[in-house]
C-alpha positions as CSV (number, residue, x, y, z in Angstrom):
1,X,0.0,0.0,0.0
2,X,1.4,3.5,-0.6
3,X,1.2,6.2,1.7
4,X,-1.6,8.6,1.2
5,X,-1.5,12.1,0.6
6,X,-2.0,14.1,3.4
7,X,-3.1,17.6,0.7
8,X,-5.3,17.4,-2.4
9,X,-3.8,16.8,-5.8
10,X,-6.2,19.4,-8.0
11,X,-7.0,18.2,-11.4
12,X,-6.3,21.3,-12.5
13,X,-4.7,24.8,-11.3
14,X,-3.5,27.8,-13.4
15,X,0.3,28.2,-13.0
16,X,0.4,31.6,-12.7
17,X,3.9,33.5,-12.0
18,X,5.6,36.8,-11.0
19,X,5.5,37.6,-14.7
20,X,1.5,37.5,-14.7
21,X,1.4,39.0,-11.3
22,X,3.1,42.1,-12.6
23,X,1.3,42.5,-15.9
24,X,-1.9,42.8,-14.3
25,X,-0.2,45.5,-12.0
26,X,0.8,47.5,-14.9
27,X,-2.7,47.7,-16.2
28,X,-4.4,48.3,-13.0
29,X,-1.8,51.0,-12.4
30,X,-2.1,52.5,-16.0
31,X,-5.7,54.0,-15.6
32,X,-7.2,51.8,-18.3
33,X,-8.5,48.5,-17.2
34,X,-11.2,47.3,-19.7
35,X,-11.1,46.7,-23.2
36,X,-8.3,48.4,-25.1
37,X,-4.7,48.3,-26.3
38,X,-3.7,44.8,-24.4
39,X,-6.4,43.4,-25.8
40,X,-5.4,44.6,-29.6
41,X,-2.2,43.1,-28.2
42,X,-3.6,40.0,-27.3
43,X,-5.7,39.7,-30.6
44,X,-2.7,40.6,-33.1
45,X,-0.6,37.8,-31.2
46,X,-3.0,35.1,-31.6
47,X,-3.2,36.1,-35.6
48,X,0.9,35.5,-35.2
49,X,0.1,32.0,-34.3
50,X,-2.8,30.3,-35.8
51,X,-2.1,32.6,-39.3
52,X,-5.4,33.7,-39.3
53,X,-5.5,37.7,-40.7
54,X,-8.1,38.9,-38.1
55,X,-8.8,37.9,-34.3
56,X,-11.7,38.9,-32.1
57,X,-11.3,38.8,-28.0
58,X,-14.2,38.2,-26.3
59,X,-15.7,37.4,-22.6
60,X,-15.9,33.7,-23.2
61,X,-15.6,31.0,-25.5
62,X,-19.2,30.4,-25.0
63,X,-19.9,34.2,-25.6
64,X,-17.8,33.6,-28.9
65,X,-19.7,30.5,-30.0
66,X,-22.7,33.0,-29.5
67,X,-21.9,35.6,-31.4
68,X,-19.9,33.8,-34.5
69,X,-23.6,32.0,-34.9
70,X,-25.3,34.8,-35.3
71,X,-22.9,36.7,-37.3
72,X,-23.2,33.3,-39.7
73,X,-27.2,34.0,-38.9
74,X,-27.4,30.2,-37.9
75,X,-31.4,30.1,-36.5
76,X,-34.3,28.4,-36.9
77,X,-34.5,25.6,-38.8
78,X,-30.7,25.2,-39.5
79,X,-28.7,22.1,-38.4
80,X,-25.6,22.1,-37.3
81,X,-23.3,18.8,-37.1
82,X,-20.8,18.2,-33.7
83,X,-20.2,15.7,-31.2
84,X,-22.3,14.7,-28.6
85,X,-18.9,14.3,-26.6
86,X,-18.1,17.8,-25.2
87,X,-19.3,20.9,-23.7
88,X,-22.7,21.8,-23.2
89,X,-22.2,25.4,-24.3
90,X,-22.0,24.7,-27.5
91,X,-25.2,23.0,-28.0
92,X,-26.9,25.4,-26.1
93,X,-25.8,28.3,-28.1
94,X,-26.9,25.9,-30.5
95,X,-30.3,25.7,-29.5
96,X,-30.6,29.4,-27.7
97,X,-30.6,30.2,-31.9
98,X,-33.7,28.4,-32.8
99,X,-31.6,25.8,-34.3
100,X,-31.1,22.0,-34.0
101,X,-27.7,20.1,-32.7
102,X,-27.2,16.9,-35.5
103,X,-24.9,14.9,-33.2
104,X,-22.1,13.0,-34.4
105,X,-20.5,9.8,-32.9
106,X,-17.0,9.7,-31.3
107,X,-13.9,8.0,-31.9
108,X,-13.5,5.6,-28.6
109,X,-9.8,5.8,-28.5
110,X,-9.4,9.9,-29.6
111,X,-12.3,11.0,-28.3
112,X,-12.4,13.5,-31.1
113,X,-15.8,13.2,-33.8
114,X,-15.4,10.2,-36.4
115,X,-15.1,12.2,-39.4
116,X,-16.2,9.6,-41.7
117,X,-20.0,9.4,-40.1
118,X,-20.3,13.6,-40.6
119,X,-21.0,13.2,-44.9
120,X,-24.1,10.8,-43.7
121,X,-24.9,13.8,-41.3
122,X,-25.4,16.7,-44.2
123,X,-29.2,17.5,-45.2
124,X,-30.6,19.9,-46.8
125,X,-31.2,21.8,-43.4
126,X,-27.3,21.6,-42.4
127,X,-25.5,24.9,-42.4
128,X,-22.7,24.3,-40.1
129,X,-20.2,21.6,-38.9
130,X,-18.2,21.9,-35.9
131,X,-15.7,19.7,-35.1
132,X,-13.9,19.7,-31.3
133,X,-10.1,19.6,-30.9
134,X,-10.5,17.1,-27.9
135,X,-8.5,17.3,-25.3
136,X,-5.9,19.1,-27.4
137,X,-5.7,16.6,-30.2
138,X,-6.9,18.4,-33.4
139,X,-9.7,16.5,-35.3
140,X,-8.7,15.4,-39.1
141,X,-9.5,18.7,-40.6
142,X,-8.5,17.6,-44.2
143,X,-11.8,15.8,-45.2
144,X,-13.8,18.6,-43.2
145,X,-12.2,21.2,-45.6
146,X,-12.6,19.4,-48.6
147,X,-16.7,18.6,-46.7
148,X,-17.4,22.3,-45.8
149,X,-16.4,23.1,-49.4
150,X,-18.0,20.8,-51.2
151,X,-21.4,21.4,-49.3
152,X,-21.2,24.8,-48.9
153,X,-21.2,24.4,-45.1
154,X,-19.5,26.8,-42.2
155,X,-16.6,25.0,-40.8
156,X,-16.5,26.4,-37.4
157,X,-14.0,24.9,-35.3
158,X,-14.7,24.9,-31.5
159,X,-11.0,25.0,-30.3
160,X,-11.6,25.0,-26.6
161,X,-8.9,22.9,-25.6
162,X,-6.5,23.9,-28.6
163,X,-4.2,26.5,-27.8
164,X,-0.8,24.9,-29.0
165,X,-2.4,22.3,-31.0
166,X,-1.0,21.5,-35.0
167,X,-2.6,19.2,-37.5
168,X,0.1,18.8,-40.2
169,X,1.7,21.9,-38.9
170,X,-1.2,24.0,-38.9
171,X,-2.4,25.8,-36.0
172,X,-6.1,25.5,-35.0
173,X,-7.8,28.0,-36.5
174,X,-5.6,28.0,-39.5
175,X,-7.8,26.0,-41.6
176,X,-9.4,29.1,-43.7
177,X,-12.7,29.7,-41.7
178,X,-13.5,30.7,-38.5
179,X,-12.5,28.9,-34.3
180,X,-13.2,29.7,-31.0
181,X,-10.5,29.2,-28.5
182,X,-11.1,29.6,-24.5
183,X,-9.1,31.1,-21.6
184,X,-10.9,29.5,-18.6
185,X,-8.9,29.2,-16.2
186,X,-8.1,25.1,-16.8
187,X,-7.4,25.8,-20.1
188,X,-3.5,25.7,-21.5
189,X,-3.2,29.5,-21.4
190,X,-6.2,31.6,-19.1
191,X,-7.0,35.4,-19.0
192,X,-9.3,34.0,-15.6
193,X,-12.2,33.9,-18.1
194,X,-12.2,35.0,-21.7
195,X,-12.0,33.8,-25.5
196,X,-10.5,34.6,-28.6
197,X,-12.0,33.8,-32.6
198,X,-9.7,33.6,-35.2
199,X,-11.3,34.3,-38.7
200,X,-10.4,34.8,-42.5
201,X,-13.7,36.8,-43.5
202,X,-12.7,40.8,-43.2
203,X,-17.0,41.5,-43.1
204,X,-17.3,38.7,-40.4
205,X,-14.9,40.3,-38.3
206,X,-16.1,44.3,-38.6
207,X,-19.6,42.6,-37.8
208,X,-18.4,40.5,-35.0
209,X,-16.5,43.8,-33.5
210,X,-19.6,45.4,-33.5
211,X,-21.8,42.5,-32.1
212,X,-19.5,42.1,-29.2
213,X,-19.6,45.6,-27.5
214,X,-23.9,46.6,-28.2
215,X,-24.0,47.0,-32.0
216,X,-21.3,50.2,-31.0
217,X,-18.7,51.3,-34.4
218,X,-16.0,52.0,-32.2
219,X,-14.5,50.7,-28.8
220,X,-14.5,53.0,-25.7
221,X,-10.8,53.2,-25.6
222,X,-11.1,54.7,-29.2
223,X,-13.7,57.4,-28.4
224,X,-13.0,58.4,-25.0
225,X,-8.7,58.4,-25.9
226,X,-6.7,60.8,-27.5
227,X,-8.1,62.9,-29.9
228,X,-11.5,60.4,-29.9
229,X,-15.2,61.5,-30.7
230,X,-17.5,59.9,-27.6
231,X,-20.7,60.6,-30.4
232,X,-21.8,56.9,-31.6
233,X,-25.0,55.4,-33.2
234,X,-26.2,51.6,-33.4
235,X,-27.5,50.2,-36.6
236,X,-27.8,46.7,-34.8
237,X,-28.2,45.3,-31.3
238,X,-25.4,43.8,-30.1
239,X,-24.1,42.3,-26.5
240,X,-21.6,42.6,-23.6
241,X,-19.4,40.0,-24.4
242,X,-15.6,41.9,-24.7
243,X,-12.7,41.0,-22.9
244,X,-11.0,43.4,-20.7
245,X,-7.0,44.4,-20.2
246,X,-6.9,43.2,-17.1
247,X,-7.4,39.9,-18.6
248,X,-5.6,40.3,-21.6
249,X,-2.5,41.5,-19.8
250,X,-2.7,38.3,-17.8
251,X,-3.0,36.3,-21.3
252,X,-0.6,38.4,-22.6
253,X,2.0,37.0,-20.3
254,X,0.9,33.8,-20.4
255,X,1.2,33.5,-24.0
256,X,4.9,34.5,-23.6
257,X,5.2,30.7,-22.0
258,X,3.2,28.7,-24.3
259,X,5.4,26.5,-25.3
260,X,7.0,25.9,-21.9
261,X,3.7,25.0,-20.6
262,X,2.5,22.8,-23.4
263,X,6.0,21.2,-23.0
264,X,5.8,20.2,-19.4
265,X,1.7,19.1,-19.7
266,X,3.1,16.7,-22.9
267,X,6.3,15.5,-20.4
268,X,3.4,14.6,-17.8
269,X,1.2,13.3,-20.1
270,X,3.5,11.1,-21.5
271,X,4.8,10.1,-18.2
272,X,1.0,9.0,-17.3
273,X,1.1,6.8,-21.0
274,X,4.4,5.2,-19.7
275,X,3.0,3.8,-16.1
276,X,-0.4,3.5,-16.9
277,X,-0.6,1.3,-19.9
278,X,-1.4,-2.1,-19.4
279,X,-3.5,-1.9,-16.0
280,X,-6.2,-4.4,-16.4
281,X,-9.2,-2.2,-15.9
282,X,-7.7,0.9,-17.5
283,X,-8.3,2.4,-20.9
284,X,-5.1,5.3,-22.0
285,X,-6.2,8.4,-24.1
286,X,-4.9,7.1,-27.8
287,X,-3.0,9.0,-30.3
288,X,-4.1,10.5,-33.7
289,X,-2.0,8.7,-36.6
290,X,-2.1,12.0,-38.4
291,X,0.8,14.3,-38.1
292,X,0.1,16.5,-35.3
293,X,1.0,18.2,-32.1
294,X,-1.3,17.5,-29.4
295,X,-1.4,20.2,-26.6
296,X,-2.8,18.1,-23.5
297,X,-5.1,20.3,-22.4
298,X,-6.6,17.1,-20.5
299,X,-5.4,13.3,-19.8
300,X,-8.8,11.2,-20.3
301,X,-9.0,8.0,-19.2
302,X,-11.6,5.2,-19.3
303,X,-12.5,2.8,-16.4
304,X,-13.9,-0.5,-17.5
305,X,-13.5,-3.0,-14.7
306,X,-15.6,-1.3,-11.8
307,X,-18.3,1.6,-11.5
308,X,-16.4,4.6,-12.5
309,X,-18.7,6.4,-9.2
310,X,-17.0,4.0,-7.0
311,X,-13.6,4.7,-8.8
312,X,-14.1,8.4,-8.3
313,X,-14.8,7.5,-4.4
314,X,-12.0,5.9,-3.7
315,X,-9.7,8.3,-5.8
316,X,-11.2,10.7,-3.5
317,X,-9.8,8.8,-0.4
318,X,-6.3,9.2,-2.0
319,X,-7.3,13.1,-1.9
320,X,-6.9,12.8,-5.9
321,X,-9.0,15.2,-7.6
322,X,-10.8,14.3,-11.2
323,X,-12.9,15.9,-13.5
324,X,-16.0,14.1,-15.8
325,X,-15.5,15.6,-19.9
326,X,-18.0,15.0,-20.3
327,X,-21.4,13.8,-20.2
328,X,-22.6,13.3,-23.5
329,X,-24.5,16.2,-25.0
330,X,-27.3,13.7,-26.7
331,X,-28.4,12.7,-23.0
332,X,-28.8,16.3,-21.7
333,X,-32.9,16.3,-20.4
334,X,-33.6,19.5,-22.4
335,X,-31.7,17.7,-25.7
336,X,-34.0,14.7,-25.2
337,X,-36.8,16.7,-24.5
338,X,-36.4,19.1,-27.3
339,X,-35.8,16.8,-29.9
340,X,-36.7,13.5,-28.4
341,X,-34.3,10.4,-28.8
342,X,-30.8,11.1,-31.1
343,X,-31.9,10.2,-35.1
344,X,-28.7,7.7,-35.2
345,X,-27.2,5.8,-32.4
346,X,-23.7,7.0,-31.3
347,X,-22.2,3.8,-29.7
348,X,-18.8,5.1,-29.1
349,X,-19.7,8.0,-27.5
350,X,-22.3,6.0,-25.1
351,X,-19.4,3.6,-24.6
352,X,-17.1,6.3,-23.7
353,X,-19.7,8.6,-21.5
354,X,-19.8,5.6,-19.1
355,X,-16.4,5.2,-18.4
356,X,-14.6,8.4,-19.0
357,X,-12.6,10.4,-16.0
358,X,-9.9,13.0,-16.0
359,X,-6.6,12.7,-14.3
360,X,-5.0,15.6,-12.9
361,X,-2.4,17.2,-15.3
362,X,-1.3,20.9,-15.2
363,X,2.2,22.6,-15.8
364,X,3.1,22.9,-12.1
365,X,2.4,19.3,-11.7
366,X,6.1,17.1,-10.4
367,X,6.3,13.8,-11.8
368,X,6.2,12.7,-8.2
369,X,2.2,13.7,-8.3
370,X,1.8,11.8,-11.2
371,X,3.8,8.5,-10.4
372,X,1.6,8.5,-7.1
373,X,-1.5,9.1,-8.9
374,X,0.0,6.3,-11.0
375,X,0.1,4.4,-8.2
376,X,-3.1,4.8,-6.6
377,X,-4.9,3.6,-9.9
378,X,-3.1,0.4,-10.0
379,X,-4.3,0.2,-6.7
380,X,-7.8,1.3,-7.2
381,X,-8.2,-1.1,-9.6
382,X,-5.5,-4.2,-8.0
């Protein structure tokens, strides 16, 4: 038996520094704390490295999801294809548009959509596809390009857990369209809460500018700064979905370690492949074939050989957080209510929603937490 840890093992925590700490002071002491330069900042650097020509901040992902559907004026009657297998947000901002979720079946191993089932997906009704970069491993993009094309279709890609993430040395949100990344605080790089969408179309992005701060032309910091004209008018509604400085300062900084983050969560990661393969009872996350760089934004795992509540218990007694990503969107009460029962089964996904738990894995992780984690399962499950 090992010994027990006597403090709690999150399964997640920012890693936050002096360098973020002090970021955030300089925009608190500048005078200008909301939406502004830092987040111009923050927006040009994520075109530096997805490629994208425009980028968008915003309060959210979920905000962003919201506001790229109705800029693509996605409503009633539309379809739009994704997997049941992640976030609720998405399919509600789905379904808060008047239009219906078509879900698509998992890949067991990946956990990211089967892209050969979304083709059998497309009616006349469909209007969008989007695929999730699960976990950090970027979907197979090439046939979804070549889909959207051929059908006409939005290619949206929801790329959550993708900051960091290459398929065939493309960046997510590279791909020609339009993504939504998030900065929640679990996520790979966090403004606390916040969001970024990368785009291609120069109209999309005046309109989603617009959208994001009430219908307004122009950003505060741009009428009430130097030489600015506080006189505005509205042509459309918009919301309240902009990021602040504050934030982007925060993000700012933490972008300036991307790849030293993403490098330690792929040491631990692997580190969890190495002593956790084999364990009788124990499904590993598996690998996309494809050339690509995965960014580890989670470490799923799939318990098969006892109740995954009871697994969760007793990781609990080994003060070993976990998180569930997550329950499967088709199963939701208000989805089932809505729309009744899902038009095609989604075995894999079912398969996978049973059994499905993540480990703890973030940057300021030792390997000691993770060999003891390591541990624990093969007791768990001995």
């Amino acid at each position: 038996m090992i010994k027990k840890r006597a403090d709690f093992l999150p399964m997640s925590r920012p890693s936050i520094g002096e360098e973020e700490i002090e970021a955030v002071s300089r925009c608190l002491r500048s005078g200008w704390i909301t939406t502004g330069p830092l987040c111009a900042e923050l927006e040009r650097q994520f075109c530096a490295l997805t490629k994208a020509p425009y980028a968008v901040s915003v309060s959210s992902a979920t905000a962003g999801m919201h506001l790229v559907l109705s800029v693509l004026n996605i409503g009633l009657g539309d379809e739009v294809i994704t997997p049941s297998l992640t976030f609720a947000s998405t399919v509600n901002m789905i379904a808060l548009r008047g239009a219906r979720p078509v879900f698509c079946d998992c890949d067991y191993g990946t956990l990211n959509m089967k892209v050969r089932d979304v083709e059998n997906l497309i009616s006349p009704r469909t209007k969008a596809i989007i695929p999730v970069h699960f976990a950090g491993a970027p979907v197979d993009m090439e046939p979804l390009v070549e889909m959207a094309r051929r059908y006409h279709l939005y290619l949206i890609e929801d790329a959550a857990h993708a900051v960091g993430t290459y398929y065939r040395g493309v960046h997510a949100g590279g791909f020609g369209q339009i993504a939504i990344f998030s900065f929640h605080p679990i996520k790979n790089v966090t403004t606390a809460e916040g969001g970024m969408i990368t785009l291609f179309d120069p109209e999309w992005e005046k309109k989603l500018r617009r959208l994001r701060f009430h219908g307004l032309e122009r950003e505060a910091w741009k009428r009430y700064g130097p030489g600015g004209n506080s006189v505005y008018d509205i042509t459309e509604p918009g919301y309240k979905y902009n990021l602040t400085d504050m934030q982007a300062a925060l993000g700012l900084a933490q972008l300036k370690r991307l790849d030293q983050l993403n490098e330690r969560r792929a040491h631990l990661a692997h580190l969890y492949l190495k002593h956790l393969q084999g364990i009788d009872g124990l499904h590993c996350p598996e690998i996309p074939t494809y050339p690509h760089v995965h960014a580890w934004h989670l470490f799923v795992v799939k318990v098969t050989k006892m109740p995954r509540e009871e697994f969760m218990r007793q990781l609990g007694e080994y003060n070993i957080g976990f998180g569930l990503h997550f329950p499967p969107c088709h199963l939701l009460s208000y989805v089932k209510a809505r729309w009744g029962e899902n038009r095609v089964g989604l075995p894999e996904t079912e398969l996978a929603g049973e059994r499905i738990i993540s480990l703890p894995l973030f940057p300021d992780m030792t390997d000691e937490d993770v060999l003891y984690v390591c541990a624990a399962i093969r007791e768990i499950l001995k």
